[in-house]
PyMOL commands that place a pseudoatom at each C-alpha (Angstrom):
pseudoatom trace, name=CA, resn=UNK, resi=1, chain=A, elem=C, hetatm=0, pos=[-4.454, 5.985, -16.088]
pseudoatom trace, name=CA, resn=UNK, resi=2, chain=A, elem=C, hetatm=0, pos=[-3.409, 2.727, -13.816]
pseudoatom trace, name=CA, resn=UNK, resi=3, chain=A, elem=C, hetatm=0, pos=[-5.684, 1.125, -12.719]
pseudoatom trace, name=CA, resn=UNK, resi=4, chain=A, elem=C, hetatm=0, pos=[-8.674, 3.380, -13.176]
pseudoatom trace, name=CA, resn=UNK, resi=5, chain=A, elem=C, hetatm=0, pos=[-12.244, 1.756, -13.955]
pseudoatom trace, name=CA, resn=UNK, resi=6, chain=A, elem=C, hetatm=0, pos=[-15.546, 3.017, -13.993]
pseudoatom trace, name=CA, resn=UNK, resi=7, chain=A, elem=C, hetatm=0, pos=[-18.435, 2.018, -11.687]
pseudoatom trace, name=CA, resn=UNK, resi=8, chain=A, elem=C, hetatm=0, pos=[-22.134, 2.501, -11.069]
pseudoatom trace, name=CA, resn=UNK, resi=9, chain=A, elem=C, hetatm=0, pos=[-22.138, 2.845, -7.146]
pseudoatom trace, name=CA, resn=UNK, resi=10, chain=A, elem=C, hetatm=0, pos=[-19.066, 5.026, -5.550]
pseudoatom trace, name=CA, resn=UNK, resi=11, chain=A, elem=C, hetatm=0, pos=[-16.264, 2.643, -5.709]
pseudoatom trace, name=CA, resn=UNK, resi=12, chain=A, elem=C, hetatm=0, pos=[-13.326, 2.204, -2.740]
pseudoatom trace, name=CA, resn=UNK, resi=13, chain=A, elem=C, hetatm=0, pos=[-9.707, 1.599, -4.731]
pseudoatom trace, name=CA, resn=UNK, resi=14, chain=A, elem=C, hetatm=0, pos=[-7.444, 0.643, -2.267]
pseudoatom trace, name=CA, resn=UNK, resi=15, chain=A, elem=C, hetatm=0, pos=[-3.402, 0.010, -2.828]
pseudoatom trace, name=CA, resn=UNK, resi=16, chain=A, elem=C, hetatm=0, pos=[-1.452, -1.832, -0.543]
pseudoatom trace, name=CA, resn=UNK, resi=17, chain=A, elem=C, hetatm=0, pos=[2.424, -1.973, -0.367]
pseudoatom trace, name=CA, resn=UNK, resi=18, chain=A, elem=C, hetatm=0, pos=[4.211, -3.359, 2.106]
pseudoatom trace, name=CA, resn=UNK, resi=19, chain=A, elem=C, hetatm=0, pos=[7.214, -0.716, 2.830]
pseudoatom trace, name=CA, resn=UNK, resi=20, chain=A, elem=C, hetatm=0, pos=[9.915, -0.331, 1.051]
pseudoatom trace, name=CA, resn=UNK, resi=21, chain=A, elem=C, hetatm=0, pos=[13.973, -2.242, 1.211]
pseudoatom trace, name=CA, resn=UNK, resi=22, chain=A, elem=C, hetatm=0, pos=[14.716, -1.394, 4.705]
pseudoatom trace, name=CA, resn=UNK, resi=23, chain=A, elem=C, hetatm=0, pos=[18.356, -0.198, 5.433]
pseudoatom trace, name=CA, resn=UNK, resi=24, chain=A, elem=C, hetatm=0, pos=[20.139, -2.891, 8.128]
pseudoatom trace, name=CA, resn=UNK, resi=25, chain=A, elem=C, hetatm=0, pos=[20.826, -0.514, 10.338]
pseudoatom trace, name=CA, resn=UNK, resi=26, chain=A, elem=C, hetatm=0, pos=[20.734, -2.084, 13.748]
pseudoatom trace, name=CA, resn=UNK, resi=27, chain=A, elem=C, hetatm=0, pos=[17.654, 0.198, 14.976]
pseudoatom trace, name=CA, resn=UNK, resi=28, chain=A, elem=C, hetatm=0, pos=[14.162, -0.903, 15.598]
pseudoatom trace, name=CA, resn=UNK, resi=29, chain=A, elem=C, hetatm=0, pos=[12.951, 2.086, 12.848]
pseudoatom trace, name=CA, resn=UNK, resi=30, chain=A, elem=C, hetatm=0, pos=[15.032, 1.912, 10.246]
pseudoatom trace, name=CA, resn=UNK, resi=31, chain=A, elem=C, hetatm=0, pos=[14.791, 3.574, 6.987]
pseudoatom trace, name=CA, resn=UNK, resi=32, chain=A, elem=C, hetatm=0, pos=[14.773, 2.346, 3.884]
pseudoatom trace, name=CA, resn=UNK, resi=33, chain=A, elem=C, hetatm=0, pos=[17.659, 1.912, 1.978]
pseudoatom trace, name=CA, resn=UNK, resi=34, chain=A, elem=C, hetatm=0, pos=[18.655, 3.338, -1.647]
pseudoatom trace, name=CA, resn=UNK, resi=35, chain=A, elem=C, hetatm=0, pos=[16.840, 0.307, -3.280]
pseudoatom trace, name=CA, resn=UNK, resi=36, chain=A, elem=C, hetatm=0, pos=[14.102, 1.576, -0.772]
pseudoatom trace, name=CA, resn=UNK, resi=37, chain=A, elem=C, hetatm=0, pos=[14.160, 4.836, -2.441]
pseudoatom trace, name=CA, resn=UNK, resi=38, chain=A, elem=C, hetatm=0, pos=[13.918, 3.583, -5.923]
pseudoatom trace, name=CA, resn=UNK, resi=39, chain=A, elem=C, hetatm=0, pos=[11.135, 1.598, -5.553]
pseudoatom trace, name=CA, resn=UNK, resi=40, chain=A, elem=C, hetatm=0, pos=[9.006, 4.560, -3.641]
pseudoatom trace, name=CA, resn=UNK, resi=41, chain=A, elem=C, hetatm=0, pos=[9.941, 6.464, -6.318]
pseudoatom trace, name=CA, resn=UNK, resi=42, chain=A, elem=C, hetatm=0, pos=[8.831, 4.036, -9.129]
pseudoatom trace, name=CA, resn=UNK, resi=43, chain=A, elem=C, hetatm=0, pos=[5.461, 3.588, -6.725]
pseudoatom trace, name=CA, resn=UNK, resi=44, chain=A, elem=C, hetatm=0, pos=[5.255, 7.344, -7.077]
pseudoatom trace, name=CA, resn=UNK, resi=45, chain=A, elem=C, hetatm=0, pos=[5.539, 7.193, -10.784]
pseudoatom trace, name=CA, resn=UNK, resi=46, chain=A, elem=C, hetatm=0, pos=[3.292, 4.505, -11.073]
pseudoatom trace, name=CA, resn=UNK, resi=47, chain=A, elem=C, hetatm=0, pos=[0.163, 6.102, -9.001]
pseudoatom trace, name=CA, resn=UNK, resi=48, chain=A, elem=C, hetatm=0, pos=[0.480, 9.393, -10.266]
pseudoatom trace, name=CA, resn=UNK, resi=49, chain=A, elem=C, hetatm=0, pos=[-2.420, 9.351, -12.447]
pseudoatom trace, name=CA, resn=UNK, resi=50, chain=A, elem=C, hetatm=0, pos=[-4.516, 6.862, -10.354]
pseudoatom trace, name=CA, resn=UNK, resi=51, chain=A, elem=C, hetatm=0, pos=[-5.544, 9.980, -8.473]
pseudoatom trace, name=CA, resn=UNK, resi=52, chain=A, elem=C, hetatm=0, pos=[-5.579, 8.934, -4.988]
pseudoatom trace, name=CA, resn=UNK, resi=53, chain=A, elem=C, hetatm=0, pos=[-7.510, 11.110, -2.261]
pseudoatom trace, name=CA, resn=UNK, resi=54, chain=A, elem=C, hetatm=0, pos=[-5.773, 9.608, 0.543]
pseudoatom trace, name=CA, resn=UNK, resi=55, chain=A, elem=C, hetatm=0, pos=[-2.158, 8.026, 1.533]
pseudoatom trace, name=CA, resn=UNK, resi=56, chain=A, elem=C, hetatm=0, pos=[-2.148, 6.007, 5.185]
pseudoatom trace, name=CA, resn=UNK, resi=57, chain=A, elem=C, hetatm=0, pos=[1.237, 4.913, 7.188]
pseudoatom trace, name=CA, resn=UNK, resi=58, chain=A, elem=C, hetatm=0, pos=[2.264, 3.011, 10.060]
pseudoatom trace, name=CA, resn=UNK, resi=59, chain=A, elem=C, hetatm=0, pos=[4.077, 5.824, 12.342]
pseudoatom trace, name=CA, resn=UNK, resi=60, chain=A, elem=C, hetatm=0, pos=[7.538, 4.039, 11.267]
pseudoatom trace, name=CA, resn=UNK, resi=61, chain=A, elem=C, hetatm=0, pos=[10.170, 5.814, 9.187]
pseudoatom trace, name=CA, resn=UNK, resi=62, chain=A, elem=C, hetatm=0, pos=[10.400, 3.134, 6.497]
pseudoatom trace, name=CA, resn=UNK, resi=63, chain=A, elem=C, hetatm=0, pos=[6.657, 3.094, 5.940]
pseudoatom trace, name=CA, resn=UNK, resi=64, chain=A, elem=C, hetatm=0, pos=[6.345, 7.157, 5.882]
pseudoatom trace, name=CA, resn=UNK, resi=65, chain=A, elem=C, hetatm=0, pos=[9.884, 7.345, 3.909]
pseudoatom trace, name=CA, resn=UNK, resi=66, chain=A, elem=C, hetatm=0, pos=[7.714, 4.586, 1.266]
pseudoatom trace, name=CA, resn=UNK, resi=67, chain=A, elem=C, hetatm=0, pos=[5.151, 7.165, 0.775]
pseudoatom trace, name=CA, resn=UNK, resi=68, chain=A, elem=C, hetatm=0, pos=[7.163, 10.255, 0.624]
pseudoatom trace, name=CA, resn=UNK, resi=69, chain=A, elem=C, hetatm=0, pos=[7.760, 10.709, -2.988]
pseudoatom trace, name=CA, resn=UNK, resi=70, chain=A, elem=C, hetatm=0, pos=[4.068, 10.308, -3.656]
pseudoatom trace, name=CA, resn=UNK, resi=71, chain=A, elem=C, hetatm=0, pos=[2.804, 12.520, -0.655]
pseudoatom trace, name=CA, resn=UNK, resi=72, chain=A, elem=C, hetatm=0, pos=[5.227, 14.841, -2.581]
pseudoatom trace, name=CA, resn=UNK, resi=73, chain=A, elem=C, hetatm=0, pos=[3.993, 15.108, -5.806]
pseudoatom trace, name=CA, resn=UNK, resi=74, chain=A, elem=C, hetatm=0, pos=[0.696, 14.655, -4.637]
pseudoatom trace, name=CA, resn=UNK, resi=75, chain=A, elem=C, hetatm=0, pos=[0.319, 17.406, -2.029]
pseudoatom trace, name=CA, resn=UNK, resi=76, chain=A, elem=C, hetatm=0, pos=[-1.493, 15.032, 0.557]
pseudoatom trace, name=CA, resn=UNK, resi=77, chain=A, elem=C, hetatm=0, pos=[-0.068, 14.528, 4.033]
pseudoatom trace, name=CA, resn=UNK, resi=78, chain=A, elem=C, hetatm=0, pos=[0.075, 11.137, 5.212]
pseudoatom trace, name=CA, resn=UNK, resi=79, chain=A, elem=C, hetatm=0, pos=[-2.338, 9.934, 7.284]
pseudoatom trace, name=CA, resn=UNK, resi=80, chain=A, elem=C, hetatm=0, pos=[-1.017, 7.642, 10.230]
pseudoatom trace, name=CA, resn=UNK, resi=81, chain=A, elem=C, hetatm=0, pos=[-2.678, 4.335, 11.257]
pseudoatom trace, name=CA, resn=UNK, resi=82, chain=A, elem=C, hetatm=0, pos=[-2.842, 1.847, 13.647]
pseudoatom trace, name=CA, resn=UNK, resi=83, chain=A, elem=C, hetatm=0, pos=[-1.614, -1.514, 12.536]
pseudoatom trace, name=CA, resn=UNK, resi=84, chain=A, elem=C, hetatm=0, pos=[-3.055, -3.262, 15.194]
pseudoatom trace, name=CA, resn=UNK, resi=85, chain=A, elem=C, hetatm=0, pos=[-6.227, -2.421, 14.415]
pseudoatom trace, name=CA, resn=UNK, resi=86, chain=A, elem=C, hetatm=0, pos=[-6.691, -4.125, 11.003]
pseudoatom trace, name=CA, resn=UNK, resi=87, chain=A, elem=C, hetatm=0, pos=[-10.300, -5.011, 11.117]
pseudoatom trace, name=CA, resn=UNK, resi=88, chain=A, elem=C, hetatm=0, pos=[-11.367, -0.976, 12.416]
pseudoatom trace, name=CA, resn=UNK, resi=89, chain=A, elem=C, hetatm=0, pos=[-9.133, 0.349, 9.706]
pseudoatom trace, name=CA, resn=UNK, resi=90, chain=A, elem=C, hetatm=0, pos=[-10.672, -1.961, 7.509]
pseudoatom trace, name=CA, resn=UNK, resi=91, chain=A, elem=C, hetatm=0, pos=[-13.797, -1.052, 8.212]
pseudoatom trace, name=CA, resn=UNK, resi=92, chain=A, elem=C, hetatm=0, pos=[-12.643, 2.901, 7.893]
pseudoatom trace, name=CA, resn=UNK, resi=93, chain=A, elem=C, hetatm=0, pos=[-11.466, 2.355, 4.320]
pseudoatom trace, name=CA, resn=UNK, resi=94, chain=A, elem=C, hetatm=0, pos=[-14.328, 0.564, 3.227]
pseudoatom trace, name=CA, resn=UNK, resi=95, chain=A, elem=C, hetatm=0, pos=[-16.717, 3.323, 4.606]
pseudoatom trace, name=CA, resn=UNK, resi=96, chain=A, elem=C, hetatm=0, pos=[-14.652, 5.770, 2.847]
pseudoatom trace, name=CA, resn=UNK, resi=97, chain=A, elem=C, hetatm=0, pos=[-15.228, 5.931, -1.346]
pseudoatom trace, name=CA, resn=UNK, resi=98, chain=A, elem=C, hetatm=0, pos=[-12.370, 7.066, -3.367]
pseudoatom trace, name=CA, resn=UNK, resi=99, chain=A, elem=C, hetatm=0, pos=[-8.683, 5.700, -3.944]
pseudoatom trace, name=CA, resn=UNK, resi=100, chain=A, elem=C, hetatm=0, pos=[-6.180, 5.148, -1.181]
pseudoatom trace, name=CA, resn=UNK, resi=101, chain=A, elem=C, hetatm=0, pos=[-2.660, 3.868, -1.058]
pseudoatom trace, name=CA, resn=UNK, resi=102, chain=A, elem=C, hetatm=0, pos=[-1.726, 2.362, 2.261]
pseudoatom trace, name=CA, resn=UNK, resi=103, chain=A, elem=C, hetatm=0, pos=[1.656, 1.463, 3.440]
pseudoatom trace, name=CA, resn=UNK, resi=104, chain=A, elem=C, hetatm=0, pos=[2.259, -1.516, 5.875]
pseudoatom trace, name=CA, resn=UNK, resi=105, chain=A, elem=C, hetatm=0, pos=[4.182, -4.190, 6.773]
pseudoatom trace, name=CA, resn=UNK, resi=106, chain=A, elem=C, hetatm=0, pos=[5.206, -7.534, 5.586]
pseudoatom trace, name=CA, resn=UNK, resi=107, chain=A, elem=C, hetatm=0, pos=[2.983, -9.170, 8.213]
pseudoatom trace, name=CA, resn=UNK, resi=108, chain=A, elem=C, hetatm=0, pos=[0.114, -6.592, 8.045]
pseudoatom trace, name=CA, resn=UNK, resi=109, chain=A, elem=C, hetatm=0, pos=[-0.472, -6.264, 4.866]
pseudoatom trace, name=CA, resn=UNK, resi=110, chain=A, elem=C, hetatm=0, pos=[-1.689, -9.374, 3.335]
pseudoatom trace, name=CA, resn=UNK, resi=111, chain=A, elem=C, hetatm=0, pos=[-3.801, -9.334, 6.950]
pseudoatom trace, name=CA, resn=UNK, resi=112, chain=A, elem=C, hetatm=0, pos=[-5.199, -5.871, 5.666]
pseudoatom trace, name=CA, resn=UNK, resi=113, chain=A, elem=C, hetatm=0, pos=[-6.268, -7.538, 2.142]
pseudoatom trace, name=CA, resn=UNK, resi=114, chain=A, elem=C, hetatm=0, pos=[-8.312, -10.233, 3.844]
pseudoatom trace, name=CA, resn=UNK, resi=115, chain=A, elem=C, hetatm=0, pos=[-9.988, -7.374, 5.913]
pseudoatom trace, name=CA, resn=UNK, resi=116, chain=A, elem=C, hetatm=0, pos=[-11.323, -5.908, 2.724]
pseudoatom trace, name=CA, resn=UNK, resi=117, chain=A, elem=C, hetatm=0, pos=[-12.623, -8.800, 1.274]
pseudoatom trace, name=CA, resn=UNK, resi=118, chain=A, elem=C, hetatm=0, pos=[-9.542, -9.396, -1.142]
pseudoatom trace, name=CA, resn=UNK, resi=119, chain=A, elem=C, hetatm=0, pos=[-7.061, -11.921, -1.556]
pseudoatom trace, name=CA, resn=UNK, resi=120, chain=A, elem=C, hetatm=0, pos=[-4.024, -11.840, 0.138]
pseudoatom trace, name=CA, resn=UNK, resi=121, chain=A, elem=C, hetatm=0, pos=[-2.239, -14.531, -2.181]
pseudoatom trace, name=CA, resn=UNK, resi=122, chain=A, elem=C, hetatm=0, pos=[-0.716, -15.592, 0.487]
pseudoatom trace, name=CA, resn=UNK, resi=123, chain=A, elem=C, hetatm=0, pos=[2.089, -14.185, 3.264]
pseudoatom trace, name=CA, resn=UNK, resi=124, chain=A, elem=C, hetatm=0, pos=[4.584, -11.915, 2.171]
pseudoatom trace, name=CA, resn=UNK, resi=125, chain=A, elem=C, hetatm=0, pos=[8.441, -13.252, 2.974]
pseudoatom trace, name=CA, resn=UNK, resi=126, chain=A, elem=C, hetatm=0, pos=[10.791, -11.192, 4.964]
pseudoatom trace, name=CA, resn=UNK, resi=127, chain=A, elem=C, hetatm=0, pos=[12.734, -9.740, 1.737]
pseudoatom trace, name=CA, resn=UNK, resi=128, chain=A, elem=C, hetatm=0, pos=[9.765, -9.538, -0.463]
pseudoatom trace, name=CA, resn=UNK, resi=129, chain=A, elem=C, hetatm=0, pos=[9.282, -5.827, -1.314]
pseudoatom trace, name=CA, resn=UNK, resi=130, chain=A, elem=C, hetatm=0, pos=[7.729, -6.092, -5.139]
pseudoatom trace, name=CA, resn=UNK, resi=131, chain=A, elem=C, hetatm=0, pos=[3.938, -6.578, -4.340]
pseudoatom trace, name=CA, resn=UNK, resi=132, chain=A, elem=C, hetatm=0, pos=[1.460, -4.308, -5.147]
pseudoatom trace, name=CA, resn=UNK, resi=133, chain=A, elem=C, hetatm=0, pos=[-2.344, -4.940, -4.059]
pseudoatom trace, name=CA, resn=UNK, resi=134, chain=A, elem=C, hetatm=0, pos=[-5.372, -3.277, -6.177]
pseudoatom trace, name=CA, resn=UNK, resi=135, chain=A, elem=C, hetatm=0, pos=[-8.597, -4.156, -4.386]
pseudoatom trace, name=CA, resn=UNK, resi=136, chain=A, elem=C, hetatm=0, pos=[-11.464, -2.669, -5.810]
pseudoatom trace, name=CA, resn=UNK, resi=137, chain=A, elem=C, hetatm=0, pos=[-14.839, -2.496, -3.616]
pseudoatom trace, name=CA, resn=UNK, resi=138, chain=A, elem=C, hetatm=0, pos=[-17.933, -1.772, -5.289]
pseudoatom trace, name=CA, resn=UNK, resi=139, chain=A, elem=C, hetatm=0, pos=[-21.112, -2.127, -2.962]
pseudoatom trace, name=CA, resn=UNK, resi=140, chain=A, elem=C, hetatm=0, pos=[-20.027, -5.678, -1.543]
pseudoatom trace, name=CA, resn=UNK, resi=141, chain=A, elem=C, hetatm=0, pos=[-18.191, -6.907, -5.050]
pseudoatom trace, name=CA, resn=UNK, resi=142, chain=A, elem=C, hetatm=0, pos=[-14.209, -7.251, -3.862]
pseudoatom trace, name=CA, resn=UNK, resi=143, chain=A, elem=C, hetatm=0, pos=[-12.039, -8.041, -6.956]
pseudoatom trace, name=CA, resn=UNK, resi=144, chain=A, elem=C, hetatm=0, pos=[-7.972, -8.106, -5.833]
pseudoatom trace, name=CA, resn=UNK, resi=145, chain=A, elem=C, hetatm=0, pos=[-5.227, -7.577, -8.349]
pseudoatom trace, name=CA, resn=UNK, resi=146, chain=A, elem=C, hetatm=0, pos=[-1.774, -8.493, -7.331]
pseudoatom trace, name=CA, resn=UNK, resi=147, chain=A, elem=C, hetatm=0, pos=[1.078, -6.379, -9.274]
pseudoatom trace, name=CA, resn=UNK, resi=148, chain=A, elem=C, hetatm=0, pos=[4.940, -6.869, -8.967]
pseudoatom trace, name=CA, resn=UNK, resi=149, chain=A, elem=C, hetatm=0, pos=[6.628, -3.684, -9.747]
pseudoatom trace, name=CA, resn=UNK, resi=150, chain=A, elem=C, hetatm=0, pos=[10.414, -2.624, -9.353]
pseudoatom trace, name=CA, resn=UNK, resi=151, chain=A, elem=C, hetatm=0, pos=[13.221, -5.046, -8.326]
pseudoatom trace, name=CA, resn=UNK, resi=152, chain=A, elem=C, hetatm=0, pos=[11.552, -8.587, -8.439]
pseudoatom trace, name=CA, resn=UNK, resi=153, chain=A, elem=C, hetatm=0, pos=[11.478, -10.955, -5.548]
pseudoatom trace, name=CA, resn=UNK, resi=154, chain=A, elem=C, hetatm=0, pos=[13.468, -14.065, -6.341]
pseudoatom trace, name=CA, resn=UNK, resi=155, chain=A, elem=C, hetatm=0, pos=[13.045, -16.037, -3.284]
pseudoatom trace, name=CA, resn=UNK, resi=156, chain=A, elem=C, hetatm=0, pos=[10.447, -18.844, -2.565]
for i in range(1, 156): cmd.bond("trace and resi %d" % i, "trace and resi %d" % (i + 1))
show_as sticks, trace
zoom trace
């Protein structure tokens, strides 16, 4: 299984993605593109044994378009968000033990990490799509991995 690790006290997995390729589009919700689709597939692929309990999404069509392949195989509906409120939905995750992928945005995101405790490794650039956050709280112990999956990010 990915990721998976045993604990003492009820443990909070969270997974953080930033969205997936956007399509250029013109529109201020676009979705994602067909690179878009293959990485939310490959993020499907990759999670499916990491049983998550809960998927969350910015109300966008990229973010919930991210999550649809997993929300798919999964059964679970996606759970929508406020991305202005990363400190309360911080603070919601944290209360709430289990495994959880959330979907955000390239200026979100690595916001969300810090939130948790975790470390954002910095900001994510505009075409950046390949991160994949593991932060693992266990009582008030925050370990962060940082994964690059699909299509690597070249840039700086």
């Amino acid at each position: 299984m990915l990721f998976r690790s045993e604990a003492q006290a009820p443990a909070t997995v969270v997974y953080l993605v930033r969205h997936a390729e956007r399509a250029e589009d013109g529109s201020s919700d676009p979705v994602i593109s067909l690179a878009g689709w293959d990485r939310s597939r490959l993020l499907a692929r990759m999670l499916a044994d990491a049983s998550i309990d809960r998927i969350h999404t910015t109300d966008y069509r990229r973010t919930r378009q991210t999550v649809g392949p997993l929300a798919e195989t999964t059964g679970l509906a996606a759970e929508v968000y406020n991305p202005r409120d990363l400190s309360g939905f911080a603070a919601t995750l944290r209360a709430s033990p289990g495994r959880h992928l959330v979907v955000g945005h390239s200026n979100t995101t690595p916001g969300l990490v810090a939130e948790l405790g975790g470390d954002p490794h910095g900001s994510i650039d505009e075409f950046e799509y390949d991160r994949l956050y593991v932060v693992t709280i266990v009582e008030d112990v925050v370990t962060t991995e940082l994964v690059r999956f699909g299509a690597p990010y070249l840039g700086g």
